[in-house]
FISEMI-152575 format. One record per residue (C-alpha): z, y, x; residue in one letter. Coordinates in steps of 0.1 Angstrom, whole numbers, padded with zeros to 4 digits, always signed. Layout:
N
ZYXA;...
END
This chain:
622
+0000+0000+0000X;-0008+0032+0017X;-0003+0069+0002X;-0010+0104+0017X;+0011+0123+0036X;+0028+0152+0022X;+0037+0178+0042X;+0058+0195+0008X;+0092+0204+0021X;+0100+0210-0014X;+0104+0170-0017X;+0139+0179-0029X;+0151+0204-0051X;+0178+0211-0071X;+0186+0193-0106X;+0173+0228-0125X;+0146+0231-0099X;+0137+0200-0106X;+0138+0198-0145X;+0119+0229-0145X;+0087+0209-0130X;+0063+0191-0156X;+0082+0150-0155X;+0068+0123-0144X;+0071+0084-0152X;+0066+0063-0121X;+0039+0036-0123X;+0058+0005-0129X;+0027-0015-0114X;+0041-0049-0100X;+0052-0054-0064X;+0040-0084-0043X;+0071-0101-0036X;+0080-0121+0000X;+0104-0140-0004X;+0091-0176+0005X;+0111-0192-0022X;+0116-0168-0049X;+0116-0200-0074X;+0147-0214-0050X;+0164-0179-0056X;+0161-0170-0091X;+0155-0207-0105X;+0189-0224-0106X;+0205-0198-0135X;+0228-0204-0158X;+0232-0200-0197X;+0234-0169-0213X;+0273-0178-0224X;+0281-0180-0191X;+0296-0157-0166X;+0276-0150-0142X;+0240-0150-0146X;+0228-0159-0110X;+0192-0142-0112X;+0215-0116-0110X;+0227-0118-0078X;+0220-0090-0051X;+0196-0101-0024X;+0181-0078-0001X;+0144-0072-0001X;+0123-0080+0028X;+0120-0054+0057X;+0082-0053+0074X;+0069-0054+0104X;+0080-0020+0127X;+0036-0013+0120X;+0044-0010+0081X;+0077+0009+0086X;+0060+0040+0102X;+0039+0045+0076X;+0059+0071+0056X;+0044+0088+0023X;+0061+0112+0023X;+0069+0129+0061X;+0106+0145+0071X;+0098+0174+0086X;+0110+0197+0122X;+0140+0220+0127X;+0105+0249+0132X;+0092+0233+0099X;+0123+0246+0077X;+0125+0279+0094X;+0156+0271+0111X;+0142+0269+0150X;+0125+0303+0153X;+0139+0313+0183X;+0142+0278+0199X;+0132+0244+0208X;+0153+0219+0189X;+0147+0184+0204X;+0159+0147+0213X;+0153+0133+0244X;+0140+0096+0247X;+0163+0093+0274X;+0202+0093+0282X;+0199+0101+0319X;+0222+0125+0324X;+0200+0138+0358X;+0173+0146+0336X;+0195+0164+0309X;+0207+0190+0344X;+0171+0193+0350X;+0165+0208+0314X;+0200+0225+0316X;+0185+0240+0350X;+0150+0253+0332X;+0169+0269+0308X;+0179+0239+0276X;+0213+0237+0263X;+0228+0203+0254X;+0236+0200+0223X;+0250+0160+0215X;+0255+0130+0237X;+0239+0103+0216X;+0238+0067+0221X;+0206+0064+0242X;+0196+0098+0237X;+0207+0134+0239X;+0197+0162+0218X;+0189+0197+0232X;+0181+0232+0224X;+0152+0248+0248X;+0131+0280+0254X;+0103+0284+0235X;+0079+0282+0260X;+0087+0256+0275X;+0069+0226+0280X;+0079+0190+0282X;+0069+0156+0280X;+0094+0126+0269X;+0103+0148+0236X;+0102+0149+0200X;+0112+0176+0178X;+0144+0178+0159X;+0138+0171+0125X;+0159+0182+0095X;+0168+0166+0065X;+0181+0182+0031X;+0209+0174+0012X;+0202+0154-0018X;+0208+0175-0045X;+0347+0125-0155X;+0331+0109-0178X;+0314+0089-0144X;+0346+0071-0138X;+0350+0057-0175X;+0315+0050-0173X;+0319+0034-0143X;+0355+0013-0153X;+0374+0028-0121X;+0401+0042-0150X;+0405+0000-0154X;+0411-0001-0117X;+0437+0027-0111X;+0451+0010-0142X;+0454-0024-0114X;+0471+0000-0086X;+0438-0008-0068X;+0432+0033-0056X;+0419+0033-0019X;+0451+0037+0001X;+0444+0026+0036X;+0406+0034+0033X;+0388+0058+0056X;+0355+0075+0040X;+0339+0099+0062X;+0318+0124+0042X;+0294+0136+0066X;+0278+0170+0050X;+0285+0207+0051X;+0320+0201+0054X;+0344+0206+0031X;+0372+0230+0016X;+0401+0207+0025X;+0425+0233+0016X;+0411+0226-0023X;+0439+0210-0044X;+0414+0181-0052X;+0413+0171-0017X;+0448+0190+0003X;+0466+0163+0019X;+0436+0137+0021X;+0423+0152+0055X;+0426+0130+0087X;+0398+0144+0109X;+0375+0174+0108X;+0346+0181+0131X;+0318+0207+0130X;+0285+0195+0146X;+0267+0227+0137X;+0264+0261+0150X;+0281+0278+0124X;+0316+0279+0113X;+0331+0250+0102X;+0340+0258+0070X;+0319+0247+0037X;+0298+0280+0031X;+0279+0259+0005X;+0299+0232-0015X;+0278+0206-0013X;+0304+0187+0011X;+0331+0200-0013X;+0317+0183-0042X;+0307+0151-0027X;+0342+0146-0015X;+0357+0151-0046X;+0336+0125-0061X;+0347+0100-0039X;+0383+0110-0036X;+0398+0138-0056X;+0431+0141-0072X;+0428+0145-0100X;+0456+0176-0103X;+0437+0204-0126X;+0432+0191-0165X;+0394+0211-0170X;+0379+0221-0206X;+0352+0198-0206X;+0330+0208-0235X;+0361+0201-0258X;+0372+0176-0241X;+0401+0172-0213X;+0384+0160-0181X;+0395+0161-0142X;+0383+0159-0113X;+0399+0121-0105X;+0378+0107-0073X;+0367+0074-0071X;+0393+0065-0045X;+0420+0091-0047X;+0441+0077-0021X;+0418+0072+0006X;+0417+0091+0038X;+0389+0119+0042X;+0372+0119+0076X;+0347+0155+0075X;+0318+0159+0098X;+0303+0189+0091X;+0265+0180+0102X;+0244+0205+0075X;+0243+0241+0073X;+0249+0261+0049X;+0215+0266+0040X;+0212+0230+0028X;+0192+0213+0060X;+0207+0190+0081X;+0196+0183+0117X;+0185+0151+0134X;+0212+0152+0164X;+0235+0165+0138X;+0236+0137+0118X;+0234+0113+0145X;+0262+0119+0165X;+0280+0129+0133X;+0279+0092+0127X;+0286+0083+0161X;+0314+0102+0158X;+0324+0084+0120X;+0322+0048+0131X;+0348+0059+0166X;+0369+0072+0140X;+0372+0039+0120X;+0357+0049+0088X;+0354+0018+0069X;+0326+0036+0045X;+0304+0067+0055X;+0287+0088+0026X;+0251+0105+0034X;+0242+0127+0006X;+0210+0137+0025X;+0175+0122+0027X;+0142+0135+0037X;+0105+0122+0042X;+0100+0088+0019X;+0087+0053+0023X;+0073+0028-0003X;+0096-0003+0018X;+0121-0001+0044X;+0118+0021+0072X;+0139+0003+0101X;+0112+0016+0126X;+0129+0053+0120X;+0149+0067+0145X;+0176+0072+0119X;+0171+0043+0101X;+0178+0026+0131X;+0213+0044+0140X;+0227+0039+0102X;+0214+0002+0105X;+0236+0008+0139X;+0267+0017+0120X;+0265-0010+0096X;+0265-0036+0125X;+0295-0016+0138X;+0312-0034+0108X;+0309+0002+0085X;+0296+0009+0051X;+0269+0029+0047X;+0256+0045+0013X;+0228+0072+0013X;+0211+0087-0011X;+0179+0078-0028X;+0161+0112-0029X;+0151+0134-0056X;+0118+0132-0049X;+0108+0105-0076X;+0088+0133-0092X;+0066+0131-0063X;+0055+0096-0069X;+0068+0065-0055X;+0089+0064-0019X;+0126+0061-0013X;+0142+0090+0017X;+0153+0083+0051X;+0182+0070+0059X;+0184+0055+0022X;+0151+0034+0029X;+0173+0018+0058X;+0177-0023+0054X;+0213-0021+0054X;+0219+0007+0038X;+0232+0007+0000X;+0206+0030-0011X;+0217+0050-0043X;+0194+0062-0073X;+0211+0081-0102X;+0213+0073-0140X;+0230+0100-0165X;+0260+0090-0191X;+0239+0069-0208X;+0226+0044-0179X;+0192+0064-0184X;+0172+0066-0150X;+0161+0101-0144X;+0123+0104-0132X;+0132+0129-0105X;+0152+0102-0086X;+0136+0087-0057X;+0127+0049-0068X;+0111+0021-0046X;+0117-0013-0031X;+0145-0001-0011X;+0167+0009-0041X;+0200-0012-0044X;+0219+0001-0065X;+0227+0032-0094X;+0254+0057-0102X;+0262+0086-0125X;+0246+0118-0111X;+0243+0139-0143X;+0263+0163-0149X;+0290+0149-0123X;+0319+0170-0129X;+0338+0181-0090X;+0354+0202-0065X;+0338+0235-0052X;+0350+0264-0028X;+0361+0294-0049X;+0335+0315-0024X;+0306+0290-0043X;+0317+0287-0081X;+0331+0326-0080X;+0369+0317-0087X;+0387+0332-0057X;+0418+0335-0055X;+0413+0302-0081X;+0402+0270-0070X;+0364+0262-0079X;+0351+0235-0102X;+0318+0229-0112X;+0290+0206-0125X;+0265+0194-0102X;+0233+0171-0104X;+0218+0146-0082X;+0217+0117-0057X;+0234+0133-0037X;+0261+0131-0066X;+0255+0092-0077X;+0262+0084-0039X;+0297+0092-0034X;+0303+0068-0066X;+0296+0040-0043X;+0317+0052-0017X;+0344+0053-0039X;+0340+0013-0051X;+0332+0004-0015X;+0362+0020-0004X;+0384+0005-0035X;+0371-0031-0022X;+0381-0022+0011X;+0416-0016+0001X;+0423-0049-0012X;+0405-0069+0016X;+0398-0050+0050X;+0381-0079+0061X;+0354-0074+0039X;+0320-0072+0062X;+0291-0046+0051X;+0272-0081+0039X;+0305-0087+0018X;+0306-0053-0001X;+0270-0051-0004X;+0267-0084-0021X;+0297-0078-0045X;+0288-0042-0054X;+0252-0057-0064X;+0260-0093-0084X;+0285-0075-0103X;+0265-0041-0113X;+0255-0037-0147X;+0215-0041-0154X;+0206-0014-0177X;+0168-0018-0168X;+0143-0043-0161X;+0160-0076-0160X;+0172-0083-0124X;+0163-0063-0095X;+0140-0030-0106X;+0125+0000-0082X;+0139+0025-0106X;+0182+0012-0102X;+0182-0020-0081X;+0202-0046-0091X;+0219-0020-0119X;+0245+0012-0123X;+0278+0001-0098X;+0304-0012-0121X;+0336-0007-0101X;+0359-0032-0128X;+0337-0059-0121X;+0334-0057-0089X;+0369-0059-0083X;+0372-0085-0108X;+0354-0108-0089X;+0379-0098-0055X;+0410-0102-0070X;+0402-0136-0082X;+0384-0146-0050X;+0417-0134-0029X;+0439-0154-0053X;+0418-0187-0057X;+0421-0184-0017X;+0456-0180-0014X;+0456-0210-0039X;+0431-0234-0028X;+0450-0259-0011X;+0471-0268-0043X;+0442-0259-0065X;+0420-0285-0048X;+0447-0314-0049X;+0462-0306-0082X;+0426-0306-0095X;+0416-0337-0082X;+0448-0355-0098X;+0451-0332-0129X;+0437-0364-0150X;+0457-0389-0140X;+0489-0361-0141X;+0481-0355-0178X;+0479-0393-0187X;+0513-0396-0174X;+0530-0366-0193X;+0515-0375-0223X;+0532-0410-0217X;+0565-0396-0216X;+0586-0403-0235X;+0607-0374-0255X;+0586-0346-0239X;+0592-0312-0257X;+0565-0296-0273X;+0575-0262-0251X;+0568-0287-0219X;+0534-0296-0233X;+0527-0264-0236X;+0532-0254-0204X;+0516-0278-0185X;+0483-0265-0205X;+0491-0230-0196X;+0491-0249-0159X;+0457-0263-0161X;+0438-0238-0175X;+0451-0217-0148X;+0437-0238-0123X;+0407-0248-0138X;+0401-0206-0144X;+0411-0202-0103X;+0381-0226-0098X;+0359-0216-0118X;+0361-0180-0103X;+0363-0197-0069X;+0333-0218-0074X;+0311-0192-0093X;+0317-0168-0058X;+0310-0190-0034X;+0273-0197-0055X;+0265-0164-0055X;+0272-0157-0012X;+0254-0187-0011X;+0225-0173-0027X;+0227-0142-0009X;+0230-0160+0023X;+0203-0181+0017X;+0179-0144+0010X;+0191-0134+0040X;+0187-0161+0061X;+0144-0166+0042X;+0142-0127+0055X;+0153-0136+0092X;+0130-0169+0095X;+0103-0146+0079X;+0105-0116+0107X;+0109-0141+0137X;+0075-0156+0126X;+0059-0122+0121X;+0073-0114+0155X;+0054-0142+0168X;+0080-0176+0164X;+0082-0207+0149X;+0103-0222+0125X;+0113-0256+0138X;+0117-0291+0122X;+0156-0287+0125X;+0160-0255+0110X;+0133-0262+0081X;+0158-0296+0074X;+0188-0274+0074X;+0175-0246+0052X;+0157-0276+0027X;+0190-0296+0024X;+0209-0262+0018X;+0185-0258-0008X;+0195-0292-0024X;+0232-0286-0020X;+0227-0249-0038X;+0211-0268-0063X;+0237-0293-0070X;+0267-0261-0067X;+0248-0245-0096X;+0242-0278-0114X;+0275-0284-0115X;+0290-0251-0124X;+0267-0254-0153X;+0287-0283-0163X;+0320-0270-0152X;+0329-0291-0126X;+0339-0259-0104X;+0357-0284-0076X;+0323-0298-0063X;+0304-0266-0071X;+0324-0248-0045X;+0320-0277-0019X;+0285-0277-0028X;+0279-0237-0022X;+0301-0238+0007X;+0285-0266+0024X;+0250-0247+0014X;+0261-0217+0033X;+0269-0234+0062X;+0229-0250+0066X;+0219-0218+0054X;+0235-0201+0087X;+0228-0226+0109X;+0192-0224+0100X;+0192-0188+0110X;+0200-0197+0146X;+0183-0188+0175X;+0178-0229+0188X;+0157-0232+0156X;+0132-0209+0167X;+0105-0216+0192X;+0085-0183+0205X;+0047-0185+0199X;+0036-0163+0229X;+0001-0141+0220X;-0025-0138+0249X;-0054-0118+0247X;-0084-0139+0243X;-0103-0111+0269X;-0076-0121+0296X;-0074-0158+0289X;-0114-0178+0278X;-0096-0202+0258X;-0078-0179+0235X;-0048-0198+0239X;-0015-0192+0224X;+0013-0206+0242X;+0047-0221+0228X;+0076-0213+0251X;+0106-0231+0242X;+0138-0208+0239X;+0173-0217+0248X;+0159-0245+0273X;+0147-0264+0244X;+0109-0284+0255X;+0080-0277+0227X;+0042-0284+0235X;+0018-0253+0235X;-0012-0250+0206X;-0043-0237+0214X;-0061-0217+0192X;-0096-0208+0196X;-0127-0187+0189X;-0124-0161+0157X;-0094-0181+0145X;-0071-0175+0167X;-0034-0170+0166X;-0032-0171+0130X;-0054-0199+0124X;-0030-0214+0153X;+0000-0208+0131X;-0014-0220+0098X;-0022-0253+0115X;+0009-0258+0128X;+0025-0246+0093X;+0005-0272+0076X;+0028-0291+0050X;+0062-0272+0062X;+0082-0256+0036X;+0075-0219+0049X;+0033-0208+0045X;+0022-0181+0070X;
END
């Protein structure tokens, strides 16, 4: 799929900016899927009266070769672009060679940020350099929410964030704002201006995730108050955008450098710029929030509001593991100007979203601000919020963990399953810690749940045997068995749906080593078939409610399902040019010592046709 590029910097406006603008419905044309086994993934659901329907279940959409990645349809464009480099060179170095960062220093450059790999730098106009690129500059991406979203149910459960970290990296905020006073552990500017939030934008978004909740607000009638997602959590601020709205490249990376040595267990980025129609790993900041995530942090980033512009999802959101946000209103209606595309995961409320503002911004000095506010940028901090909320019952929770609970649990409100418009469906904070609570206690239970399950029959012939048994006693031991056969249930129905989303994961790593040139071995196709089987059997027998083998079954399933992901099962296909080699061959080369023979492949065919023979009758097709 190719589109033009569009130099508009305009991509994203405001909510009344935007609804001022003739709408537009997206083409809801259908999307070549790549999963190798999409009738594996979505064909072992369950009935409609049952719990959880595993179609359902969040799996992460393919990312393409680095080639397809590049191609944006949308482009983000330079600090000079946006007017904010007029007197300046803002640029990062491909380089973090701190002799050649002196040099630049010498010829007049100022260093700006010490990134990982990189440095970012601000230089004479007329100066030349090679090595470079320009800075570029993103733009941010601009309670009836929490009801809609069941987090009243969870304060209700004690569950409110405490012990969370969520750095809000944006144009800072007012942290002297009764929504957010006391909720401060770190502030840093990145910028060039003052630190404090001259726009609001960082001020609302934190409120969203985490405010108090102090001020009862007339609401259109109605009591409402500005109650964060996670009121208890701690507020790490990196101030990274300017007033103005733009956000620069070094900025925001070392921002969330900066974050992750902090220990922020979830990062919000309300800010986006340029747009691709898949994921965009291949971006240099793709490629540092992708970095985060494997630093054991959540990430959430908004969508865009560009989905007026046509199809494409913004930078950092179109990241793999990101959780990519779009925004619904009160209603669970999509609105066209969010960005939509295959990288969408999930939705929040951004309509409307009631929050915190400097008085300088809503016009309330010496009173504190409020206001409504309209956007991704708003639906993001949502997510934060549950993320963090997960978080605070389990920090053990990986980025895989939280993205596949927030997903399986979120409530479809539009095509059935996965759609470009919401993902999986709007975040539904109740269920997801639902399904936590009774994960954490089936685990603190499963030892006695597994033994007391496996004799419960026999148990129940003998009590009924006794003799003189009170009906009170009876009683009780029922109360006792549908509390383990409940703990079980749960139990087995969670450990189906990680197997499933272990399973997508491990059909998109075997996919991307082939296109990178390996092969998928016999061992690893055995594992991943016989994982398949297993998965088959754990959904088999939840359907007839035997939750004790479906949760060895799905267990067992995510074990081959791992292994098959290994490195050993791979064997690297090594691509010759047929100029430098008469033959055309293309050689196997064994990895981790292992001995393969080498295929030839020759004439127009080549290494494809090489690859198709060799695929011939295996589970995966090239």
């Amino acid at each position: 799929m190719t589109g033009k590029y569009n130099n508009d910097r305009n991509t994203f406006l405001c909510y009344n900016e935007l609804m001022s603008k003739k709408k537009h419905t997206p083409n809801t044309r259908s999307h070549s899927w790549t999963f190798l086994v999409a009738g594996v993934l979505l064909g072992f659901g369950v009935s409609s009266s049952a719990p959880i329907l595993l179609a359902q279940v969040g799996q992460r959409r393919e990312v393409h070769s680095r080639e397809v990645e590049l191609h944006a349809v949308r482009h983000v464009p330079t600090c000079e672009e946006v007017g904010l480099c007029q007197q300046e060179q803002r640029l990062i170095l491909g380089t973090d060679n701190a002799r050649t960062v002196q040099r630049l220093v010498g010829r007049g450059c100022t260093r700006k940020h010490d990134l990982r790999g990189s440095f970012s730098v601000s230089c004479p106009k007329n100066l030349s350099l090679l090595q470079v690129r320009p800075e570029r500059a993103f733009r941010m991406q601009d309670l009836p929410s929490n009801a809609q979203m069941h987090v009243d149910q969870v304060h209700g459960l004690g569950v409110s964030g405490a012990g969370v970290r969520i750095a809000v990296l944006d144009t800072g905020a007012d942290v002297l704002h009764p929504e957010l006073v006391g909720r401060m552990a770190a502030y840093v500017n990145f910028t060039d201006e003052d630190a404090t939030d001259g726009h609001g934008h960082g001020t609302h978004v934190s409120g969203i995730a985490l405010g108090q909740g102090v001020k009862p607000i007339d609401d259109g009638g109605a009591v409402n108050r500005v109650l964060g997602v996670a009121p208890d959590a701690e507020l790490l601020v990196g101030k990274i955008c300017y007033n103005g709205g733009w956000c620069l490249e070094g900025d925001i990376v070392a921002g969330i450098e900066w974050a992750v040595m902090q220990g922020a267990d979830v990062i919000n980025l309300s800010l986006g710029g340029g747009a691709f129609l898949n994921h965009c790993d291949g971006d240099p900041l793709a490629a540092i929030v992708n970095w985060a995530v494997d630093q054991g942090v959540v990430v959430a980033a908004a969508a865009g509001n560009g989905g007026m512009h046509g199809e494409g999802v913004a930078v950092p959101a179109c990241a793999s593991k990101v959780l990519a946000v779009a925004a619904v209103d009160s209603h669970d209606v999509w609105q066209p100007w969010s960005s939509y595309g295959l990288p969408i995961d999930i939705a929040a409320p951004g309509v409307g979203i009631l929050s915190s503002l400097p008085c300088e911004t809503a016009g309330t000095c010496p009173d504190a601000g409020y206001g409504k506010w309209s956007g991704t940028s708003m639906a993001t901090p949502h997510v934060t919020g549950v993320a963090a909320l997960l978080h605070s019952i389990d920090d053990t929770l990986t980025p895989a963990d939280v993205y596949n609970i927030l997903t399986s649990t979120a409530q479809d409100i539009d095509a059935s399953g996965f759609d470009m418009r919401t993902g999986f469906g709007r975040v539904d904070a109740k269920a997801a810690i639902d399904i936590l609570l009774h994960q954490s206690s089936s685990s603190s239970l499963s030892s006695s749940s597994e033994s007391s399950f496996s004799s419960s029959s026999s148990s129940s012939s003998e009590s009924s045997s006794r003799e003189g048994q009170s009906e009170e006693g009876e009683k009780l031991d029922d109360n006792k068995a549908e509390s383990r056969d409940a703990e079980l249930r749960v139990r087995a129905e969670v450990a189906v749906r990680i197997s499933h989303q272990v399973h997508a994961e491990a059909l998109v790593q075997i996919r991307l080593k082939i296109e990178n040139g390996f092969l998928f071995l016999d061992e690893g196709k055995m594992l991943l078939e016989e994982g398949e089987r297993l998965l088959e059997q754990a959904s088999d027998a939840l359907l007839h409610e035997e939750y004790d083998s479906a949760w060895s079954f799905a267990n067992t399933a995510k074990h081959n399902f791992q292994q098959a992901m290994r490195g050993k099962n791979f064997v690297k296909i090594e691509r010759h040019n047929a100029a430098d080699d008469d033959m055309g061959q293309d050689r196997g080369n064994a990895e981790n010592s292992r001995e393969q023979g080498s295929g030839h492949g020759q004439g127009s065919d080549g290494v494809r046709g090489f690859l198709k023979r060799l695929f011939k009758g295996m589970l995966l097709d090239w």
